[in-house]
N, C-alpha and C positions, 0 to 999 in steps of 0.2 A: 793194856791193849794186847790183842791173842790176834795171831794168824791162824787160820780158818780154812780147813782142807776139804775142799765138795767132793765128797764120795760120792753120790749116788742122788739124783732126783726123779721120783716116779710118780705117775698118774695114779690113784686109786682105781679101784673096778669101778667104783659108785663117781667117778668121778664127774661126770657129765651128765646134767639132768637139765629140764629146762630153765632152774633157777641157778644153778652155781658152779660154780669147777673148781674141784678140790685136786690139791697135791700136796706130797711129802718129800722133805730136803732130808738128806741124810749127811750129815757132817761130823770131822773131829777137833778138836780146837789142839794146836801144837807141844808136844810135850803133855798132852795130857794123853791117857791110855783111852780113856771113855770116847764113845761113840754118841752121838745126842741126831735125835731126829725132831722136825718140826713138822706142822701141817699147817697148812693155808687153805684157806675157804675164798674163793671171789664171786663175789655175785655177776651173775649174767643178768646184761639187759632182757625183759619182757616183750619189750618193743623192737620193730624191727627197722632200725635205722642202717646203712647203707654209706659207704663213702669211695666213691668211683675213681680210680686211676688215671685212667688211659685219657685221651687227650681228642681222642677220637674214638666212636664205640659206637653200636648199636645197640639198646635193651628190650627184651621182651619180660612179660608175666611170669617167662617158664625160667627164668632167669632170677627170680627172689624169690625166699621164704615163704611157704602157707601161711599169711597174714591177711589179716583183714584190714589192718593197720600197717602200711609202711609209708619212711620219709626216707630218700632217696638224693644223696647231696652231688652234686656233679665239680669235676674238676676246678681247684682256683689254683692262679696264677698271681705273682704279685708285679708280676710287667704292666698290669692295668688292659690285659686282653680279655675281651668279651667271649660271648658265646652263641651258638645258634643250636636251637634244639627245635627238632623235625618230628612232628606227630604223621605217622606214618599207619598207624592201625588204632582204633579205639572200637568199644561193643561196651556198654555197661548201664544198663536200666538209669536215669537220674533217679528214682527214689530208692536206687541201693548203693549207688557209689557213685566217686569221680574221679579226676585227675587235675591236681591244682600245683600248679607252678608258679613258683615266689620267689621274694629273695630272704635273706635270715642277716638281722644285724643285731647284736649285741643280745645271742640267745634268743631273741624274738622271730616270730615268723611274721613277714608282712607280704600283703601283694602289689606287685606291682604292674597292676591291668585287669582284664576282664580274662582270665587265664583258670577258672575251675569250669572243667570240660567237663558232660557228659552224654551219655548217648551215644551215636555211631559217628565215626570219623566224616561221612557222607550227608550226614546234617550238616557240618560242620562249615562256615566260611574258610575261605584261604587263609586269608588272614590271622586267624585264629587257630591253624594250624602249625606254623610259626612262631616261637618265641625269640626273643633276642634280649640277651641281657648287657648291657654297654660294659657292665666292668663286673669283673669276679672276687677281684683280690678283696676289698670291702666287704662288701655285701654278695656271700654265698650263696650261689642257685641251687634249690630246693626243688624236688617231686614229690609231692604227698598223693601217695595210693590209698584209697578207699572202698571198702567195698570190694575189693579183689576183683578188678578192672581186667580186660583183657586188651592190649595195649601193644603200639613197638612206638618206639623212639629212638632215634640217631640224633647224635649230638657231634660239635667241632668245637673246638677254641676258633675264635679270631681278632684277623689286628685289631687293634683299640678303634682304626677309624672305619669300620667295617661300617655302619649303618647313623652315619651324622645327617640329621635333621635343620638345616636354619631358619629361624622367623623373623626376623628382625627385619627393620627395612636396610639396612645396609650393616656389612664386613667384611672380613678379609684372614685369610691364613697362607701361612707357606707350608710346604712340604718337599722336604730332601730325606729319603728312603734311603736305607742304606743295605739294604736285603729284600727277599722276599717279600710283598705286600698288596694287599687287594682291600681300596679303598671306594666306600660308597658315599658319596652328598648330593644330599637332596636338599634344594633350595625352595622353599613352600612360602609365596607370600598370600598376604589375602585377596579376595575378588577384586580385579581393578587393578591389577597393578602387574605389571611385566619384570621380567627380569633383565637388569642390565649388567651384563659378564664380562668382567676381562679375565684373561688369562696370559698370565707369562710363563713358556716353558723351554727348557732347553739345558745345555750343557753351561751354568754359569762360568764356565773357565775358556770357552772356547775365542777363540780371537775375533769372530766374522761379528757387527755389529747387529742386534737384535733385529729383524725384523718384521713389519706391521704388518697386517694382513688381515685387512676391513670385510671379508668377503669367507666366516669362517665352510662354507659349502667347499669350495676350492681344497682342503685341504683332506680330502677321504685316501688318506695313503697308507689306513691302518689295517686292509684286509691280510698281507703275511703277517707270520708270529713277529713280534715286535721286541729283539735284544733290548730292552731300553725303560723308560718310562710311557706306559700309554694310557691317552687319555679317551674313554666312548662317553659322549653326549647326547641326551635324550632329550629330545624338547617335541615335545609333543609327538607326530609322526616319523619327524627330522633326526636320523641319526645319523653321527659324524665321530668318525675314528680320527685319532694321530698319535704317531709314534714319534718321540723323539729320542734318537741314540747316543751315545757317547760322543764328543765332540761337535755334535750340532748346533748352530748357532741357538740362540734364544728367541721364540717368535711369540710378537705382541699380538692377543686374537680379540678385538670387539665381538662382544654377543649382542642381542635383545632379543629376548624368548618370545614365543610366538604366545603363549598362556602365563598364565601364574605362579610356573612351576619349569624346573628342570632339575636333571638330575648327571650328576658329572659320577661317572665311573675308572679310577684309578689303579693299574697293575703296574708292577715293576718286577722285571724277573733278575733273580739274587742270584743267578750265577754271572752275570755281569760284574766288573772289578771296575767300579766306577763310583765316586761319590759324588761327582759335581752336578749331576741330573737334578735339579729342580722346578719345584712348581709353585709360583704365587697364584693367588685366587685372591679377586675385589670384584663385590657386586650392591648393586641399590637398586630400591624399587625405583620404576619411572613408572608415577601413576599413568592411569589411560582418564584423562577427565571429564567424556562423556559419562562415564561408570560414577567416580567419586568423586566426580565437583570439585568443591573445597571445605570437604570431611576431613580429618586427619586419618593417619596412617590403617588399617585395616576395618575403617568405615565408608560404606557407600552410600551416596545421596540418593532418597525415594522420595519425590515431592519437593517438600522444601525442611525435610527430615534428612537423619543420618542415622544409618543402623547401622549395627555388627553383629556379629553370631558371638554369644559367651558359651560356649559348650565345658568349661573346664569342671566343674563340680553339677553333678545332680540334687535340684531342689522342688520345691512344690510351686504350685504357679505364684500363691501370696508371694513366698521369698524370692522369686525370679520378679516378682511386679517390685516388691520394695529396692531389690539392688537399682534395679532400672531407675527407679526413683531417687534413687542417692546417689545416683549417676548424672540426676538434673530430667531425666526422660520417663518416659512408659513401653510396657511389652506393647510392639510392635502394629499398628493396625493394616492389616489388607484390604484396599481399598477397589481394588481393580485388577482383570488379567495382567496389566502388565506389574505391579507392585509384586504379583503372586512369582513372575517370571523372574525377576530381579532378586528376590528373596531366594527362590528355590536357584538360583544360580549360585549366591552370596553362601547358602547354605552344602551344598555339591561340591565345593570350591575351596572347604574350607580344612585346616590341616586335620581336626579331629574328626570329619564327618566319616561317619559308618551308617550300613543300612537298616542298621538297626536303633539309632536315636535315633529322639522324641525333642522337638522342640517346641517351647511355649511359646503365645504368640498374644496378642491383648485382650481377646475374645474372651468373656467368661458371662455366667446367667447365676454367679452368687446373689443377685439380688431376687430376682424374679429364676427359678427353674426353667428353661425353656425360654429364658429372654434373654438373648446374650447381647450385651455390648461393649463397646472397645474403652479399654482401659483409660485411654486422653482424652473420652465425652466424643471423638468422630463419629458420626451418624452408621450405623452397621445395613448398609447394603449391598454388601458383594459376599461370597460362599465357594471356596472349593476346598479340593483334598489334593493336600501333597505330595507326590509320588515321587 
């Protein structure tokens, strides 16, 4: 075994080119008189891969490599914080390039959504300009450049429960914050069905006995900044602040939403020295039974039928008639304005609908061209268009 004296390590002149980077170690080994020099060759990537720091950033085009090809990886975290990335600028012909954002698990790229953009940011829906990924530390958020896009995006970390979705017909979570935090739920049932909300929030240590409060309008005390845990409630047009601070008893709140939907919006500001502030959450659908009869859970009765929307996979009309079928039923027949009215409600209503699906419906003329009839033998005499 020799101890090993680092004289000298230098870059060559040639050292940098677009395939390699060379250098030279110049060493002596102890006790010995000789001088010995090594050289190292390391191949440089071709490709122009990217891996972002900062935790907060803004990116443009004039900001990477002349490439025509780059993947571009954005911060992970192993707290299990998500991410928000903001399409702020795009311009790029689609038959020369795009901009597609994924996640990457185990060296794979996969997508998760309808997320390869191209064209002008001004085609573009809101929605779609927005991405969100629930979690980073697993599955790494990826931007693949094509084309040499001209482009900005701003990007954040956020808390794990930045954007929670529920579908279920009923549950329940707590939440005790103990820093900083900006929480979003959105409770999505299907057509037909309301939401039924409690909420308990308050200082669980404080001595005063919880108290009930059937009437939640009464309680808009959230317009100043709010020392504390606060909660804004969206229900349709209905919005309702409350702040609960340090020491505040705990207050039991009944909801029932006016729609299908509401959305409870959570801050807690972290320079507060307080950990007993919490918040339970328990809700269940109360159907409406003029809408669903006595369908099960996200089915409404039309006739003496019961439908639902399946949006979760894209198929062709056969495969969309055989699930139906293996279901006990057939795609759908519209029989009347008002069937049309119910459906197009049930479909508007529903957690995946966008304006841009296409839903099948029983209608088809695979036997005769120009002879369309409904998939269950019903007689075809009614005709509109969707909107």
């Amino acid at each position: 075994m020799y101890n090993i004296d680092l004289i000298e390590t230098k870059i060559l002149p040639h050292a940098i080119d677009l395939f390699s980077f060379c250098c030279s170690v110049y060493y002596k080994i102890e006790d010995h008189a000789s001088y010995y020099r090594s050289t190292f060759t390391f191949p440089i990537s071709k490709d122009c891969h990217l891996i972002l720091r900062p935790t907060v950033a803004t990116l443009t085009q004039a900001d990477l490599p002349s490439s025509a090809d780059c993947r571009v990886w954005f911060p992970a975290t192993p707290d299990d914080r998500g991410l928000v990335v903001e399409l702020e600028r795009l311009n790029v012909p689609c038959t020369r390039g795009f901009v597609h954002f994924a996640t990457t698990s185990n060296s794979s790229e996969r997508t998760g959504g309808r997320h390869k953009l191209c064209g002008k940011l001004e085609e573009l829906p809101n929605w779609e300009r927005s991405i969100y990924f629930r979690e980073t530390a697993k599955t790494a958020p990826v931007m693949h450049l094509h084309g040499s896009p001209t482009f900005t995006v701003s990007y954040r970390l956020v808390d794990h429960c930045y954007n929670i979705t529920f579908t279920t017909a009923e549950g329940n979570f707590d939440l005790q914050p103990t820093g900083d935090l900006l929480c979003t739920f959105r409770i999505h049932l299907p057509y037909g069905n309301r939401v039924s909300l409690k909420l308990q929030v308050g200082d669980m240590n404080a001595r005063d006995k919880a108290e009930t409060v059937p009437d939640f309008q009464d309680l808009k005390n959230g317009v100043d900044p709010c020392l504390g845990l606060q909660l804004q409630l969206h229900d349709g047009d209905v919005r309702w602040s409350h702040c609960s601070k340090p020491g505040d008893s705990e207050r039991l709140i009944d909801i029932v939403s006016k729609a299908n939907q509401v959305t409870l919006q959570v801050t807690r500001d972290g320079t507060i020295n307080d950990e007993a502030l919490r918040l339970r959450i328990s809700y269940r659908a109360e159907p409406i039974i003029g809408i669903v009869g006595s369908c099960g859970f996200g089915w409404v009765v039309l006739g003496q039928f019961c439908v639902t929307v399946m949006d979760q996979i894209k198929s062709s009309w056969e495969q969309a008639e055989n699930e139906c079928m293996r279901l006990g039923g057939h795609l759908v027949s519209v029989r009347s304005e008002r069937d049309q009215k119910i459906l197009d409600n049930l479909l508007t209503n529903s957690v995946g609908y966008r304006d841009h699906n296409a839903y099948w419906i029983g209608a088809s003329d695979g036997a005769h061209e120009g002879d369309f009839r409904w998939s269950d033998g019903l007689p075809f005499s009614f005709s509109s268009t969707f909107q």
